[in-house]
N, C-alpha and C positions, 0 to 999 in steps of 0.2 A: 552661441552662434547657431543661428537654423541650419539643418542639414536638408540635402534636397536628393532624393531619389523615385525613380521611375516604378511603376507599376503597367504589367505589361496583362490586357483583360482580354477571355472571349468571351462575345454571348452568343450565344445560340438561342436565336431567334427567328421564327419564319414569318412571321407580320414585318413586314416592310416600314411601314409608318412606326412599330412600338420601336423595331430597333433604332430607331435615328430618335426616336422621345429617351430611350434607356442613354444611347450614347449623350445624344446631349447632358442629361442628367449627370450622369458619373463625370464628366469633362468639366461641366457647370463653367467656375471661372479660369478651368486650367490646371485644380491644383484639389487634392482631398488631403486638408490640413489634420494632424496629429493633435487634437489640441491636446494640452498639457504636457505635451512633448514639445522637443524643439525640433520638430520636424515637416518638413513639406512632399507629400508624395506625388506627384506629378504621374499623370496620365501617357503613358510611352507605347508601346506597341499595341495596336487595336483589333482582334480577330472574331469576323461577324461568320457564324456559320450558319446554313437556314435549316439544315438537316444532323440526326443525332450523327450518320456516319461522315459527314462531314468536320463537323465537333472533334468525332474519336480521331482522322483523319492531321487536324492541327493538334490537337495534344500529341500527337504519338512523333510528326517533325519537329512540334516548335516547344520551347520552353514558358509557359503562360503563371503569373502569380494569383489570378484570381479568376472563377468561370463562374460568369452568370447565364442561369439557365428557364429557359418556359420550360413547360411540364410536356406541351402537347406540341410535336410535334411532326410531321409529316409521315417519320418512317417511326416514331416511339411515343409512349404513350404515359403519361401519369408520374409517379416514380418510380417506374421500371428506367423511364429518360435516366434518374439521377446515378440509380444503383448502376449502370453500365458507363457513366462518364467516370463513378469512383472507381467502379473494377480497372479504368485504363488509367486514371489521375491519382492514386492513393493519397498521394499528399497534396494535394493542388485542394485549397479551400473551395466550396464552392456554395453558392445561395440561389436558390430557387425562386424565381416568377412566378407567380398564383397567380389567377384570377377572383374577381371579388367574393365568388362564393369556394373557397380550394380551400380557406382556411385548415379544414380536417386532411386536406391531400397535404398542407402546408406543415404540418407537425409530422405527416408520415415520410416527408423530405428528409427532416430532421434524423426518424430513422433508419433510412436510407444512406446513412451516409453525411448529407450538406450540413453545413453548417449555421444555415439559419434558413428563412423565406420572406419574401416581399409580395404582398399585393401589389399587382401593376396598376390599381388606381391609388399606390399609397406613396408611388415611387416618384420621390421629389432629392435634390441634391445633400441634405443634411441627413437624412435617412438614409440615403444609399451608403456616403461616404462613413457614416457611423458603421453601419452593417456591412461593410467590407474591411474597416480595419479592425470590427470585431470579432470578427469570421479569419482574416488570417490570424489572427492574436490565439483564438479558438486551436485553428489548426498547430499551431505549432505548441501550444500546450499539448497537443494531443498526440503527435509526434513524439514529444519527450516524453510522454507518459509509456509509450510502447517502447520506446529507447530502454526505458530504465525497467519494464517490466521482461524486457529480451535480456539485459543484463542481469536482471536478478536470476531468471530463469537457469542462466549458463552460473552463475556463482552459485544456486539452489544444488545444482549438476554435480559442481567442480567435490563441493564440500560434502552433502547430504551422501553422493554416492563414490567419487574417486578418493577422497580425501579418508573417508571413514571406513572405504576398503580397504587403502594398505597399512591404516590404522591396526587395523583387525586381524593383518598379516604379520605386520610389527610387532604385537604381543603375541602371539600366535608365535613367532620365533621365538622372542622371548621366553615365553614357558619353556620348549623343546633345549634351549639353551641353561636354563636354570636345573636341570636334571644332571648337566655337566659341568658346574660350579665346583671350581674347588674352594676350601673353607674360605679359605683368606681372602677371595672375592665375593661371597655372599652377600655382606652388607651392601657391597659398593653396586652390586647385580641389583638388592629390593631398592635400590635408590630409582636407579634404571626404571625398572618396571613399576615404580609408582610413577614417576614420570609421565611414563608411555601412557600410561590408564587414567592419570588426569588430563593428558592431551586430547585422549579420547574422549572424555566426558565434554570438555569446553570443543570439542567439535561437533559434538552432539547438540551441548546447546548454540553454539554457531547457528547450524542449521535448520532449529527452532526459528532460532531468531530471522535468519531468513526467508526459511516458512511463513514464517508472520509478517514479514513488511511486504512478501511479493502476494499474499491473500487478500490483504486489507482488515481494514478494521468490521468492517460490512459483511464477508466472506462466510458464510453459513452462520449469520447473527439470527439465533434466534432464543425464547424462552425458556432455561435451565435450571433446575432445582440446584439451587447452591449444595443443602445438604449430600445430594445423590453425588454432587461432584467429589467436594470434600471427603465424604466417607469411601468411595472410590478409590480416591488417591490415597488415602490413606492405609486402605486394604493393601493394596498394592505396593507402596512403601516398606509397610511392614512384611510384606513376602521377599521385597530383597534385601533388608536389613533387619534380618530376625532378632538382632540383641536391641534394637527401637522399641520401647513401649509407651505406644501414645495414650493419652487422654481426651478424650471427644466432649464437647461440652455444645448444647443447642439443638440436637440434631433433628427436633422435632417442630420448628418454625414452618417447614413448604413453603418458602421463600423461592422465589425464581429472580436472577436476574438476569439480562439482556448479554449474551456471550458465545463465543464461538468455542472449537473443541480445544485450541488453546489453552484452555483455560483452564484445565488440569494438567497440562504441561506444567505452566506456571507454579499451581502448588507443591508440585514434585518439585520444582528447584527451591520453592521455599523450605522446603520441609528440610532439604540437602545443607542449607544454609544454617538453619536453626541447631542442625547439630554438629556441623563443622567445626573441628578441631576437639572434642568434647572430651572430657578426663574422666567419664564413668564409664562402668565395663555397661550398664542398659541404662543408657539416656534415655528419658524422658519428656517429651516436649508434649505441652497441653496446646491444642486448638479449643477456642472458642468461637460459636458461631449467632452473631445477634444483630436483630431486624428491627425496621422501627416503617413507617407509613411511606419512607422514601427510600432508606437504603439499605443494603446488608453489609454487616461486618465481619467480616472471620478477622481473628487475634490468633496469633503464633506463636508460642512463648518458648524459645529454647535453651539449650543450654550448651551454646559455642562459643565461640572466643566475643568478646566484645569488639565492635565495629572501628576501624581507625576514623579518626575526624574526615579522612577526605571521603571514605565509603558512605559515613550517614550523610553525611555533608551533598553527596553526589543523589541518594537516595530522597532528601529532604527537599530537593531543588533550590539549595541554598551556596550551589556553586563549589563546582570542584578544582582541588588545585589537580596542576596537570599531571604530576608524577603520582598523585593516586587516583586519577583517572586511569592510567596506564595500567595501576594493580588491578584494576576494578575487576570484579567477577564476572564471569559472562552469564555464570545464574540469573542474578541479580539484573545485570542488564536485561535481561531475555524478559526477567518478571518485571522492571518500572514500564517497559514499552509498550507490552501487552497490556497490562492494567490501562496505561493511559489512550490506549486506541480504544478501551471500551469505555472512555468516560471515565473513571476509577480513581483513585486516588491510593500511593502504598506509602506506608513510613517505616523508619526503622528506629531504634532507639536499641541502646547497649543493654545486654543480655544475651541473647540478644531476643527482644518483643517487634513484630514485625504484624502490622497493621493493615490489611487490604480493607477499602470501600468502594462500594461499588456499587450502582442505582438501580432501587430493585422495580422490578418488570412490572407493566400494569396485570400483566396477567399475572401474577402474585395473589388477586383478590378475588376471581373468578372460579 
C-alpha cells in the first residue's frame, strides 16, 4: 500500500521570477515520489522568504522539513547565507542554489553545512525531487551518527573514568581488608580479590573497546612500523609480567602497515590471552613476525588453555553459539574489532596460535 505524506519547504529566494520557476518545479505534478519506496511525498506548507533574516525569521516560528537556499542574497552573501541558516536549523536538511558558474561556491555549501547544491540552470523536477529526498536521507544519517557519537562519548565517560574509579577503590579496600583476614577466611578473601582485579581488567578493556568504536577506524590512521609496535609491547609486557619470557622472531623486515595507536593495545590483550591459564612457573610465548609485497603477519604462539569451540568458532567468523558468546573475552573481542576496522584479518587455532594480518602500507617501500 503507498503511503502519503506532506513535506513542508522554505526557499529563500529574492528573484521573484526563479522563486515561482523553483516552486513550480518542486510541486511539478503535486507529488515527489519515493521511488522504490512505497511512498508519496506530497508538497504541504510553502515558505518563500526574499531575505536571509527573513529565512532565520520562519525557521525560528515554524517547523520546515526541507530549506532551499540562493547563496546571494540581499542582506548575506556566498556561504556565509548557508553557515548562518545551519547555526539556526541544525537539523533541517538544506540544498543550496548556485548559479552557473558557483560550482566551487557549490562544494564549499557542502562544507558549510547543506547537504548537497543545485545549479539554478540545472533545476528541473526529477533533479530536485532526487536531491531532496537525498539530502533529508543525508541528514538524518547524520543526525544518527552525532546521536550514537554523544552516546558513546557518555558510555566512554560512564566506564573509561566512573566505572574504573571505584574499581580502583574497590581493590584498594580490598588490600586494607586482606591485612585483617583471619586464616580461615583467606582463601574465600583471594577469591574476592582475584574477582575485583579481573573486573578491573575487562573494564579496562571495555573502554578500549569503546575508545575504538567512538574514534573510528580512520582516527589518526597513519604509516607504523609493525616491528617498533610489536617490540614495544612486548618490552612492556615483560616489565609487568617478569616470569614472561618471550621469543621475538622477524624484527628486522621495516614493514609498516596502515594503523592507529590502538594497535598496541591490541597485542597487549594478545599476548594476555596466549598465556592465560598457563601451568609453567616462566611461560614462553614465541612471536613471529613476516611480510611479503602485500601484507604483514605476526604469529602468536602461546601456551594457555586451548580455545572452547564457541571462542575459535567466534574468532574464525564461523558463528557463535549464544552461551559462548556470553563467556567470550573482552580481550579478544577488543582484538577481532580493531583488526577488522583496519582491514585485517585475526584467527585462532588451539594452543593456543593466534594469527593477525594485516595490509602493509605503500610506504613500506619508500
Amino acid at each position: 500500500m503507498t503511503e502519503t505524506s506532506s513535506l513542508d519547504v522554505l526557499l529563500l529566494e529574492d528573484n521573484p521570477d526563479e522563486a515561482v520557476l523553483v516552486e513550480r518545479v518542486v510541486r511539478g505534478s503535486g507529488a515527489i515520489e519515493s521511488r522504490g519506496q512505497d511512498a508519496i511525498v506530497n508538497v504541504g506548507e510553502w515558505h518563500h522568504a526574499v531575505s536571509l533574516e527573513e529565512a532565520v525569521d520562519v525557521l525560528g516560528r515554524t517547523s520546515v522539513d526541507i530549506v532551499l537556499s540562493d547563496l546571494m542574497v540581499p542582506d548575506s552573501r556566498g556561504v556565509d547565507t548557508i553557515a548562518t541558516l545551519v547555526g539556526h536549523a541544525p537539523t533541517v536538511p538544506i540544498i543550496a542554489l548556485t548559479s552557473h558558474d558557483e560550482t566551487v561556491a557549490g562544494t564549499q555549501t557542502i562544507e558549510a553545512g547543506a547537504q548537497d547544491y543545485i545549479a539554478k540552470g540545472q533545476v528541473e523536477s526529477e533533479l530536485v525531487g532526487r536531491a531532496i529526498r537525498y539530502a533529508i536521507q543525508r541528514k538524518q544519517h547524520e543526525l544518527e551518527l552525532v546521536e550514537a557519537n554523544r552516546r558513546l562519548a557518555l558510555l566512554n565517560r560512564i566506564i573509561g573514568h566512573d566505572v574504573q574509579r571505584e574499581m580502583s577503590v574497590a581493590v584498594g579496600r580490598a588490600g586494607q581488608l586482606g591485612t585483617q583476614m583471619d586464616a580461615d577466611d583467606t582463601e574465600a578473601f583471594e577469591s574476592l580479590n582475584d574477582a575485583l582485579e579481573n573486573v578491573v581488567k575487562f573494564t579496562d578493556a571495555a573502554a578500549d573497546v569503546v575508545t575504538l568504536v567512538e574514534q573510528g577506524a580512520e582516527d589518526a590512521l597513519e604509516s607504523r612500523s609493525i616491528d617498533a609496535i610489536v617490540e614495544a609491547e612486548v618490552d612492556r609486557f615483560t616489565r609487568e609480567h617478569p616470569t614472561v619470557e618471550f621469543s621475538v622472531d622477524g624484527t628486522e623486515s621495516e614493514a609498516t602497515v596502515l594503523a592507529t595507536p590502538m594497535l598496541g593495545s591490541v597485542f597487549e590483550h594478545l599476548f594476555a590471552e596466549a598465556i592465560r591459564h598457563h601451568d609453567h612457573e616462566h611461560p614462553r610465548p614465541h612471536v613471529a613476525i613476516a611480510d611479503d609485497d602485500e601484507s604483514v603477519t605476526v604469529t602468536i604462539q602461546g601456551e594457555g588453555v586451548a580455545l572452547s569451540d564457541g571462542q575459535e568458532a567466534f574468532l574464525n567468523a564461523q558463528g557463535t553459539p549464544p552461551e559462548a558468546a556470553r563467556r567470550m573475552r573482552t580481550g579478544l573481542y577488543l582484538a577481532t574489532t580493531a583488526i577488522e576496522q583496519l582491514g585485517g584479518t585475526i584467527s585462532v587455532t588451539p594452543g593456543p596460535e593466534i594469527v593477525v594480518a594485516l595490509e602493509r602500507s605503500l610506504e613500506s617501500d619508500e
